[in-house]
Short mmCIF file of the C-alpha atoms (twelve columns), coordinates in Angstrom:
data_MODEL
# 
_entry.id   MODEL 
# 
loop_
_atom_site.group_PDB 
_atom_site.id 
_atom_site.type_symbol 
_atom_site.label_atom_id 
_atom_site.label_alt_id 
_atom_site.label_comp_id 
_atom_site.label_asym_id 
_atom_site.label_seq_id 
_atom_site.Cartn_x 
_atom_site.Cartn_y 
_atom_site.Cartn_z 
_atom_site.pdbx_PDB_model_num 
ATOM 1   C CA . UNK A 1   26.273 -19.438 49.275  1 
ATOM 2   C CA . UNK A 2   23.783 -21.226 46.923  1 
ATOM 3   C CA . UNK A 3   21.161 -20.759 49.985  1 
ATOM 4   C CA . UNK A 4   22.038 -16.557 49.486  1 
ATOM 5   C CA . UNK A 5   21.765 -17.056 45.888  1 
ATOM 6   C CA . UNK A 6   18.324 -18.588 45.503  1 
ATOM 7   C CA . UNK A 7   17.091 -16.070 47.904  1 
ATOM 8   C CA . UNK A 8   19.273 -13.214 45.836  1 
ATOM 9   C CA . UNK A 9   17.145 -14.625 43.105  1 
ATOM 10  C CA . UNK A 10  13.974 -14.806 44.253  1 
ATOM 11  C CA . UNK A 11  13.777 -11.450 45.803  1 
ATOM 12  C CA . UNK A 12  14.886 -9.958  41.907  1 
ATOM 13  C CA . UNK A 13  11.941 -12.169 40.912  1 
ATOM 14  C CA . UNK A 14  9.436  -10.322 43.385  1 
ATOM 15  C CA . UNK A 15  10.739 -6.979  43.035  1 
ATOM 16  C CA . UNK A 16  9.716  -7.482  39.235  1 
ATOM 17  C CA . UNK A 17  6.690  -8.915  39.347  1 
ATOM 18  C CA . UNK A 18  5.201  -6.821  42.318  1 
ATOM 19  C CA . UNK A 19  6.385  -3.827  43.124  1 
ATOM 20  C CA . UNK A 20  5.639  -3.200  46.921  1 
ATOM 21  C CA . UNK A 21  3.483  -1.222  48.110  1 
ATOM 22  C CA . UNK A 22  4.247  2.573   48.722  1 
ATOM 23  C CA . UNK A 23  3.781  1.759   52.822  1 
ATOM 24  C CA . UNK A 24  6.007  -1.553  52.619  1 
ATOM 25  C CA . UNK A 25  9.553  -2.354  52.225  1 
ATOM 26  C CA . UNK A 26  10.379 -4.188  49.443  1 
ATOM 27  C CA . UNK A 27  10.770 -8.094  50.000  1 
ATOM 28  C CA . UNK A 28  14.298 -8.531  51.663  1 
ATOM 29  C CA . UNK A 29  16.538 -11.869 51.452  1 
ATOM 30  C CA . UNK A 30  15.955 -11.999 55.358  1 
ATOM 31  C CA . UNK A 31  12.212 -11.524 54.760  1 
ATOM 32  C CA . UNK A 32  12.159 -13.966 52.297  1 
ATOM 33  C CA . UNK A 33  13.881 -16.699 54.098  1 
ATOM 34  C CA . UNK A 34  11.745 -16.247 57.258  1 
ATOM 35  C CA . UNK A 35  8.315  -16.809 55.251  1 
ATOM 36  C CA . UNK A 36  10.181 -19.645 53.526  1 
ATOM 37  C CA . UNK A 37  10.703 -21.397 56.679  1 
ATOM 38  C CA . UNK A 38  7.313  -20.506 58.135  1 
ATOM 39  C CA . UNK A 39  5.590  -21.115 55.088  1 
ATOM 40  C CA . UNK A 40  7.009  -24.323 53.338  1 
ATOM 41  C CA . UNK A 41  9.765  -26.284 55.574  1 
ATOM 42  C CA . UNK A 42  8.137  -24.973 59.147  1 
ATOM 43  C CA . UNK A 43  4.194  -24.288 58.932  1 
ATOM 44  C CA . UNK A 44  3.304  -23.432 62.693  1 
ATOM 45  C CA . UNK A 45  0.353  -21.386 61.672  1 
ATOM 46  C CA . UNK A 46  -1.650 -20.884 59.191  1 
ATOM 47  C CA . UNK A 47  -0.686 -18.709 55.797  1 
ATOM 48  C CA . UNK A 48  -2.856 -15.839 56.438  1 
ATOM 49  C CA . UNK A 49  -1.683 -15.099 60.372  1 
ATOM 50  C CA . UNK A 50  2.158  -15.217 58.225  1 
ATOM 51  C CA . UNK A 51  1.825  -12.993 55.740  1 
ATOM 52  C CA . UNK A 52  0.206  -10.527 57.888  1 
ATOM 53  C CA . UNK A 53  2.956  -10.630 60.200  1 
ATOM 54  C CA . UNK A 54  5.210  -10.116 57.170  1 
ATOM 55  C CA . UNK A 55  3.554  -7.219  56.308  1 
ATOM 56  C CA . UNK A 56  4.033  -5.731  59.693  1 
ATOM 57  C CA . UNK A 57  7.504  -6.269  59.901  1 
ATOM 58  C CA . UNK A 58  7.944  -4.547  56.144  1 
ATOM 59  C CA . UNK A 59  5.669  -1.734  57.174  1 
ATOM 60  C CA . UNK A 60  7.129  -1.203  60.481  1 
ATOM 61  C CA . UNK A 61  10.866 -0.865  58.701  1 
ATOM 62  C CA . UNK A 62  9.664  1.032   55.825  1 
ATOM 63  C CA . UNK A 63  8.564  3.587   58.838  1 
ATOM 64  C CA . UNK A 64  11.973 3.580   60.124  1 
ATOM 65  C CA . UNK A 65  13.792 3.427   57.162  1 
ATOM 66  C CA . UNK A 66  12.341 6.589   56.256  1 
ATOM 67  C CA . UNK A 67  11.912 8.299   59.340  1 
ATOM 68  C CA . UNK A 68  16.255 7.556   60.060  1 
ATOM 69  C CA . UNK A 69  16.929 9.193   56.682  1 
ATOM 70  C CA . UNK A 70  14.666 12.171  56.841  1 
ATOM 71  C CA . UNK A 71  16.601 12.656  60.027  1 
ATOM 72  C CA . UNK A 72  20.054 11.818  58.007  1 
ATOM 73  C CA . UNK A 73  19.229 14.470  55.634  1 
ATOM 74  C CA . UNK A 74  17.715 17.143  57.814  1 
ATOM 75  C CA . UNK A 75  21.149 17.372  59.510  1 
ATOM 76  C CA . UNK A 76  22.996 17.187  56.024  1 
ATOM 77  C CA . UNK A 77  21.171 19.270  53.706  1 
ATOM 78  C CA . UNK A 78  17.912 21.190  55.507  1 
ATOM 79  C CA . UNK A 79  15.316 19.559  54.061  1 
ATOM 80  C CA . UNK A 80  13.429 16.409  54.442  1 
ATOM 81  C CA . UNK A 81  12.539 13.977  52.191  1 
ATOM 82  C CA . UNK A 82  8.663  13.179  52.026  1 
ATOM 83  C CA . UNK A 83  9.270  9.248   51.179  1 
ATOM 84  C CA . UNK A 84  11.396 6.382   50.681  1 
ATOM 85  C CA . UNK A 85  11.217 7.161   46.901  1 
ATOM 86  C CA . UNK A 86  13.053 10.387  47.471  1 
ATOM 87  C CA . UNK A 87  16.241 8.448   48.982  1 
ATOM 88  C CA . UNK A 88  19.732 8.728   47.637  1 
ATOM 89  C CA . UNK A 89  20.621 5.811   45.630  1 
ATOM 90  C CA . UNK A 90  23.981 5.024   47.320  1 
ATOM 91  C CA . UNK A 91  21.665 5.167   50.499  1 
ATOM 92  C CA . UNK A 92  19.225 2.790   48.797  1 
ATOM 93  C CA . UNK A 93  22.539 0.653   47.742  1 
ATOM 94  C CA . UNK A 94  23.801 0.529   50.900  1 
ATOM 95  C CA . UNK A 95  20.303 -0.392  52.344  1 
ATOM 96  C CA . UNK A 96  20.798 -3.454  50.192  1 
ATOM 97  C CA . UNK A 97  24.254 -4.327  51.591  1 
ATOM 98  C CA . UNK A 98  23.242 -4.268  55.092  1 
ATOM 99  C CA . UNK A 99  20.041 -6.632  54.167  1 
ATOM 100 C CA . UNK A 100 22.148 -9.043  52.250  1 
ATOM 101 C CA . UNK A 101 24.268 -9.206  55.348  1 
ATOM 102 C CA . UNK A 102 21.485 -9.931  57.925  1 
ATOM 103 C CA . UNK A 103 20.513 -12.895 54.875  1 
ATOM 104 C CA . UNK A 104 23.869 -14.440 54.886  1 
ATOM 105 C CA . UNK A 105 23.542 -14.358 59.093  1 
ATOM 106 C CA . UNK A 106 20.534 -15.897 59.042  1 
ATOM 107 C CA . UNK A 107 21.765 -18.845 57.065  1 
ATOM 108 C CA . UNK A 108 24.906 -19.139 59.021  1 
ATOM 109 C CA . UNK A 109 24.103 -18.053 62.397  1 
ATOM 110 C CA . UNK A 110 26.462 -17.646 65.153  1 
ATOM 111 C CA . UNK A 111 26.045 -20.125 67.968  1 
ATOM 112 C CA . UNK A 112 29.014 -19.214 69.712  1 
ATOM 113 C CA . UNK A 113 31.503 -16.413 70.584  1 
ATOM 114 C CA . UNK A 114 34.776 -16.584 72.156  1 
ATOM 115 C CA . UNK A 115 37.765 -14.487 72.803  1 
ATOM 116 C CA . UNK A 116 40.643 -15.144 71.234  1 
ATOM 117 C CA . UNK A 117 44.406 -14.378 72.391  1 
ATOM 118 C CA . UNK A 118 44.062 -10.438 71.284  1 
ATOM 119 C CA . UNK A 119 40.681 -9.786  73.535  1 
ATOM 120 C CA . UNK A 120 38.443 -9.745  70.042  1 
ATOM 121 C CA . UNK A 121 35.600 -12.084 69.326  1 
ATOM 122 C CA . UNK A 122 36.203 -14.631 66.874  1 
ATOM 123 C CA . UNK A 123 33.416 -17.248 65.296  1 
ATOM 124 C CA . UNK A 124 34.534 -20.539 64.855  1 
ATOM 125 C CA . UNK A 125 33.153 -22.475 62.003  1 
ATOM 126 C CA . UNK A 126 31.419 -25.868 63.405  1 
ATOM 127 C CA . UNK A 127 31.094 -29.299 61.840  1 
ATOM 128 C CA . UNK A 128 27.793 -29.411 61.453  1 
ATOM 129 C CA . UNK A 129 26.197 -26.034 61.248  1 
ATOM 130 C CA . UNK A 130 26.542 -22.160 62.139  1 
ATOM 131 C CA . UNK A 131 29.528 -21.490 64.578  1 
ATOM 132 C CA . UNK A 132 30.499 -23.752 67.741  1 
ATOM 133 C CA . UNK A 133 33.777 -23.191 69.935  1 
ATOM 134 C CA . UNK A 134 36.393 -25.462 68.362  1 
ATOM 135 C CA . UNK A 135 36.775 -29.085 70.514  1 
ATOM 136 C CA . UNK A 136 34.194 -29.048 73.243  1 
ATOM 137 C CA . UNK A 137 29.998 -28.646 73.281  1 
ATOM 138 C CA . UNK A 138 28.241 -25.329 74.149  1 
ATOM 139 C CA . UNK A 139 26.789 -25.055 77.692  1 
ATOM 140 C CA . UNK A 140 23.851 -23.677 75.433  1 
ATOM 141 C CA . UNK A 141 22.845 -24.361 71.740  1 
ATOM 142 C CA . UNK A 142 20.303 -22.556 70.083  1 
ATOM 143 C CA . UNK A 143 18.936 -24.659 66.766  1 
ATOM 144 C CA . UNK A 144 15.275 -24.709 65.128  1 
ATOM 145 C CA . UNK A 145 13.952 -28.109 64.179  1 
ATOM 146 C CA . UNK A 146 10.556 -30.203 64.082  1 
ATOM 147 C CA . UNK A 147 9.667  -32.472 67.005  1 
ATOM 148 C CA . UNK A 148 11.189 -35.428 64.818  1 
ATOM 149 C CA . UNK A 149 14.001 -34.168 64.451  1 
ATOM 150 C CA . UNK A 150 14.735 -32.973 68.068  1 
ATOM 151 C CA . UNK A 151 14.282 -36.984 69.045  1 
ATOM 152 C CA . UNK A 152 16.419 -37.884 66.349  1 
ATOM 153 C CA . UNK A 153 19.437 -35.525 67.170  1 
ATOM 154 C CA . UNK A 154 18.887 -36.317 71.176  1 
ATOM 155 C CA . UNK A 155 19.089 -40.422 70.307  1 
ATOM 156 C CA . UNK A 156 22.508 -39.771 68.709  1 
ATOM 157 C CA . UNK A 157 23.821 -37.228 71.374  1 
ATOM 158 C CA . UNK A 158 23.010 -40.029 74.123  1 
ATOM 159 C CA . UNK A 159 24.575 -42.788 72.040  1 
ATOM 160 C CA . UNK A 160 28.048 -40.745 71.772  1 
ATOM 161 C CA . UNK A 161 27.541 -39.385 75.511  1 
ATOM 162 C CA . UNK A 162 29.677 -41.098 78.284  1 
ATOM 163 C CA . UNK A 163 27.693 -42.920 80.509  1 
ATOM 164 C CA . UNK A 164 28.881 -43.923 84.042  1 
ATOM 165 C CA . UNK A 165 27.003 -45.102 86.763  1 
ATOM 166 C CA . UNK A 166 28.271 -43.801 90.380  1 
ATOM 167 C CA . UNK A 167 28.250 -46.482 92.854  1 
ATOM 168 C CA . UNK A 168 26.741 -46.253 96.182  1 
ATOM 169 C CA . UNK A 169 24.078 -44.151 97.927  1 
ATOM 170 C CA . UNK A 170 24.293 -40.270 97.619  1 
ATOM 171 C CA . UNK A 171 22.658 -37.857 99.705  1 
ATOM 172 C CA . UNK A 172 23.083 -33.234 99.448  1 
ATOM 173 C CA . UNK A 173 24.389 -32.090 102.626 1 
ATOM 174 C CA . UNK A 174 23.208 -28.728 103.732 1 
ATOM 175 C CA . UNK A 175 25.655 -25.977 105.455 1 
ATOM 176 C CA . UNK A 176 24.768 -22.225 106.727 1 
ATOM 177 C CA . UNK A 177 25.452 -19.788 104.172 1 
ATOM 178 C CA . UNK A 178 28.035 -18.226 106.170 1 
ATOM 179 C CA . UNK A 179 29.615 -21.898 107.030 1 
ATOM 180 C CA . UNK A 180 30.934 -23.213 103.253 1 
ATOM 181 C CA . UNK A 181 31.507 -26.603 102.824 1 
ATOM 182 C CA . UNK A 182 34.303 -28.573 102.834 1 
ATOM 183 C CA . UNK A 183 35.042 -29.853 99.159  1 
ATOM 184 C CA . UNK A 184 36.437 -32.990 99.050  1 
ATOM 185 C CA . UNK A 185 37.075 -35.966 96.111  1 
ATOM 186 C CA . UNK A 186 34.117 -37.295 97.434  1 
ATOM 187 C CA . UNK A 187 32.154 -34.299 96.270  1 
ATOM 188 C CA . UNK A 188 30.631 -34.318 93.266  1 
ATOM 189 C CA . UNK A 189 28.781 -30.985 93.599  1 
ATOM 190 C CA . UNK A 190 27.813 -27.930 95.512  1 
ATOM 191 C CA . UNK A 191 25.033 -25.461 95.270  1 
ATOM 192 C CA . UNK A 192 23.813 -22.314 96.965  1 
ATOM 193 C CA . UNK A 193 21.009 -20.410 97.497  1 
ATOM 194 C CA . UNK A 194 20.733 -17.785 99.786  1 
ATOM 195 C CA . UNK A 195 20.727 -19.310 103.246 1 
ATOM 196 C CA . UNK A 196 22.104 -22.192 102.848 1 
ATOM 197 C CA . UNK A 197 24.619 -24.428 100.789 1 
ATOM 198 C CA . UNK A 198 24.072 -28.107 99.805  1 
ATOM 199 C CA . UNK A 199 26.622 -30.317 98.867  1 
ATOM 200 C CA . UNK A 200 25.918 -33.695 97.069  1 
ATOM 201 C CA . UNK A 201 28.346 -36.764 98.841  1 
ATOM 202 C CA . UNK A 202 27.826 -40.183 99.432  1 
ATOM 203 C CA . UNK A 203 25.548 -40.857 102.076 1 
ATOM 204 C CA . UNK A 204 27.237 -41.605 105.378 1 
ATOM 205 C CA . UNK A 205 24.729 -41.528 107.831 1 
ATOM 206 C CA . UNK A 206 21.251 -42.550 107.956 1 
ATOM 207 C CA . UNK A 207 18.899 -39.835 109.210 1 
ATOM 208 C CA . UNK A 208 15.446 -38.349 109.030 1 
ATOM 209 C CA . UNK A 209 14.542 -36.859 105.910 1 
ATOM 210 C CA . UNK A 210 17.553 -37.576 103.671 1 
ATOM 211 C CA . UNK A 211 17.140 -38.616 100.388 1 
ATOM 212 C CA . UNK A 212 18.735 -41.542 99.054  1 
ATOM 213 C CA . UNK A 213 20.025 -40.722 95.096  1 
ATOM 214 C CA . UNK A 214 21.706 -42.770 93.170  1 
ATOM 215 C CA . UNK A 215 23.381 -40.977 90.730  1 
ATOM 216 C CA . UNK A 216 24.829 -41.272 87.072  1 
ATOM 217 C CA . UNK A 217 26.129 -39.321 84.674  1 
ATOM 218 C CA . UNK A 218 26.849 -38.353 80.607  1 
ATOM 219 C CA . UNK A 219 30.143 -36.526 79.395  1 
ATOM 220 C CA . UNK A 220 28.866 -34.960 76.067  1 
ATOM 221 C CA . UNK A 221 30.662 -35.634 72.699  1 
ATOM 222 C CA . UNK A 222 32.482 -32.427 71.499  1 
ATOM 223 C CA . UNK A 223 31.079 -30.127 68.980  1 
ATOM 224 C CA . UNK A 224 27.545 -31.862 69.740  1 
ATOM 225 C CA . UNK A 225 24.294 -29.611 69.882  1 
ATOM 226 C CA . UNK A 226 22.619 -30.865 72.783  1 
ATOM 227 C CA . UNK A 227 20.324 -28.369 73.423  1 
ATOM 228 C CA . UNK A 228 16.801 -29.879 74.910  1 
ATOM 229 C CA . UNK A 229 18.765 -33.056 76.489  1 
ATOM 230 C CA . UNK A 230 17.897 -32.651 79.979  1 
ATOM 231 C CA . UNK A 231 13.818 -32.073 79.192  1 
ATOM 232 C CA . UNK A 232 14.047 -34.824 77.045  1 
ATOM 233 C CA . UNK A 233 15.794 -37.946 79.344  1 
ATOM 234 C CA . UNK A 234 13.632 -36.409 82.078  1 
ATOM 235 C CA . UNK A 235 10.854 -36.807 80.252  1 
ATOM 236 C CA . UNK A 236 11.303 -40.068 78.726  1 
ATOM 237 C CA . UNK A 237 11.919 -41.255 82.554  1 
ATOM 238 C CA . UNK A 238 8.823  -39.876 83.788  1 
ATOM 239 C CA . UNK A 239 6.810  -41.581 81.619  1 
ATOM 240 C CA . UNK A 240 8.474  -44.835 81.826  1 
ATOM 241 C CA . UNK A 241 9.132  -44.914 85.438  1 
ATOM 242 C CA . UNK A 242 6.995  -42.419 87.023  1 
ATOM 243 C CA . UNK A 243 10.108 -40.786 88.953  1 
ATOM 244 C CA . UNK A 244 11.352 -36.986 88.614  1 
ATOM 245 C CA . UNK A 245 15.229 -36.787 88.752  1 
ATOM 246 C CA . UNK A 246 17.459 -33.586 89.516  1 
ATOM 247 C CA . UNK A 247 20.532 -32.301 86.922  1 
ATOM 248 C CA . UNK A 248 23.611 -30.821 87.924  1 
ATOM 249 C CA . UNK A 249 25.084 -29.837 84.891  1 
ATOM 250 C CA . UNK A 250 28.929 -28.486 84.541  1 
ATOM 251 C CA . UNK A 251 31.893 -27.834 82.150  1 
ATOM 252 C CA . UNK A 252 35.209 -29.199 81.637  1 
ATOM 253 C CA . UNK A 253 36.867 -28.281 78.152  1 
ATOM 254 C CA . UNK A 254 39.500 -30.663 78.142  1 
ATOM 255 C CA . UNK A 255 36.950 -33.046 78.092  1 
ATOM 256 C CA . UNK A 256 34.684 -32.298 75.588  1 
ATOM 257 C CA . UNK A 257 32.757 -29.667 76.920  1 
ATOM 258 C CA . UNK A 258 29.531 -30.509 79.173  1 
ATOM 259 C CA . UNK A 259 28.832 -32.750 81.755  1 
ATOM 260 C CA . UNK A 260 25.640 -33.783 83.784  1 
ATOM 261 C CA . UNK A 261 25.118 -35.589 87.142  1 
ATOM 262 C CA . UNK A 262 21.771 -37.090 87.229  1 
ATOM 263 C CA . UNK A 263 20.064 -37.797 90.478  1 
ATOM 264 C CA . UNK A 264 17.012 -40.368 90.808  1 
ATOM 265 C CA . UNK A 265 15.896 -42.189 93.669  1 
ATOM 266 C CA . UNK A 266 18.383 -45.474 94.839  1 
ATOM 267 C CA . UNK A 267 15.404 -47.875 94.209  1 
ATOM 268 C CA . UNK A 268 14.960 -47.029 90.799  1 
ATOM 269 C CA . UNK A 269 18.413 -46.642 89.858  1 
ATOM 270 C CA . UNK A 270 18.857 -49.971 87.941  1 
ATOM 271 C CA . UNK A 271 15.425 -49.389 86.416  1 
ATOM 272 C CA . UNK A 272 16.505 -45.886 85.487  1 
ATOM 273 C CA . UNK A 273 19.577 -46.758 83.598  1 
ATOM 274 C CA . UNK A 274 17.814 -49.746 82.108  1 
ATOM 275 C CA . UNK A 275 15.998 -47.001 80.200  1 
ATOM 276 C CA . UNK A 276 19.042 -45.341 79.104  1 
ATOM 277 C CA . UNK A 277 20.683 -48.001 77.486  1 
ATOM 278 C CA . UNK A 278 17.960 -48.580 75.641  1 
ATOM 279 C CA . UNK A 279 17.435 -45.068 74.145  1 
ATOM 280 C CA . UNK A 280 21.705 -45.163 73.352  1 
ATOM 281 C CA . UNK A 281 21.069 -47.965 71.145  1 
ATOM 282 C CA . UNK A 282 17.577 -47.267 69.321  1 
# 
């Protein structure tokens, strides 16, 4: 709420001091927040490209703003208005309402929907910020950050992660698409496309052109945002090791949320984790 009120603030500030322009909207809370975090706590470009994408958002609404009431009050009362100027005030009021709304989105924006026992949607409030499902990690997290603070965030989620290291040799079985394999405790996943399935076991039988995986795997904290993880650990193993690895990545709620099987060839297995233990305690 102090967030909404600073922007509340600034926005009375700038409709004082400069009066937009007769083709613009006037400087929203939304509006105000998105050049804030372009501008100051963001910069991706410079100030000139953002402010003239500013002004074509504000020009653009002002253009449907008035075009959606001329419309409203050609059905209402026969006659259209010629500008924005012309508007009701409890239109203009209500214009403020809605953009106040988007603001207060914006600062607290929903991560996550769920149905709860009535069919509706309900947000959840998270521990950290926006909305998360209560107890267990989002298959998908949506959060804006600086490079920094991505490898900051991913350090911790790996630290808290549950590591375990499957033992022996695994290989991915492949079955007819019409022929389904069998599952079985030894299977740890299965996959289709559309010819075939494949089916990741441990390796039984020596044969031409299977790959030997060794495999390991992380059992996120709940509530965590670990959106980016799999680019990142891949990433960091490339470089170090010079290997590309497969993901398998799945859900089970009563355990936090998201798991991921990670696949890497046998060899480099020891080498492999070597790496992760080191980024779980840096």
């Amino acid at each position: 709420m102090l967030a909404h009120a600073f922007l509340a603030v600034v926005r009375a500030n700038e409709h004082a001091r400069r009066p937009a322009p007769a083709d613009l909207v006037p400087l929203s809370c939304n509006e105000i927040q998105r050049l804030f975090i372009t501008l100051v706590v963001q910069p991706l470009h410079n100030m000139a490209h953002r402010l003239g994408w500013s002004d074509w958002r504000r020009r653009d609404q002002e253009r449907s703003r008035t075009s959606h009431y001329r419309r409203q009050a050609a059905q209402g009362a026969g006659r259209l208005p010629s500008c924005s100027s012309e508007l009701p005030e409890t239109r203009k009021a209500a214009c403020e309402i809605d953009e106040t709304a988007r603001a207060l989105r914006q600062l607290c924006p929903v991560r996550s929907l769920r149905s709860d026992e009535g069919g509706h949607r309900a947000m959840i409030p998270g521990r950290d910020h926006g909305f998360t499902d209560q107890g267990v990690s989002l298959m998908v997290s949506v959060s804006m950050e600086s490079a920094e603070q991505a490898e900051q965030r991913l350090r911790r989620v790996i630290a808290q992660a549950d590591l375990v290291v499957h033992d022996g040799v695994w290989c991915f079985e492949e079955s007819p698409a019409d022929q389904p394999p069998a599952l079985t405790r030894e299977t740890l996943a299965v996959v289709r496309d559309q010819e075939s399935w494949s089916r990741l076991v441990p390796l039984t039988q020596e044969g031409d052109g299977v790959e030997r995986f060794g495999i390991f795997s992380f059992h996120f904290a709940d509530q965590v945002d670990n959106s980016g993880f799999v680019g990142w650990l891949a990433t960091h193993l490339k470089v170090e090791l010079g290997t590309g690895v497969f993901v398998v990545c799945g859900s089970n709620r009563a355990h936090g949320g998201i798991y991921d099987y990670w696949g890497c060839p046998i060899d480099l297995l020891d080498q492999a984790i070597a790496v992760v233990r080191t980024l779980r305690v840096s």
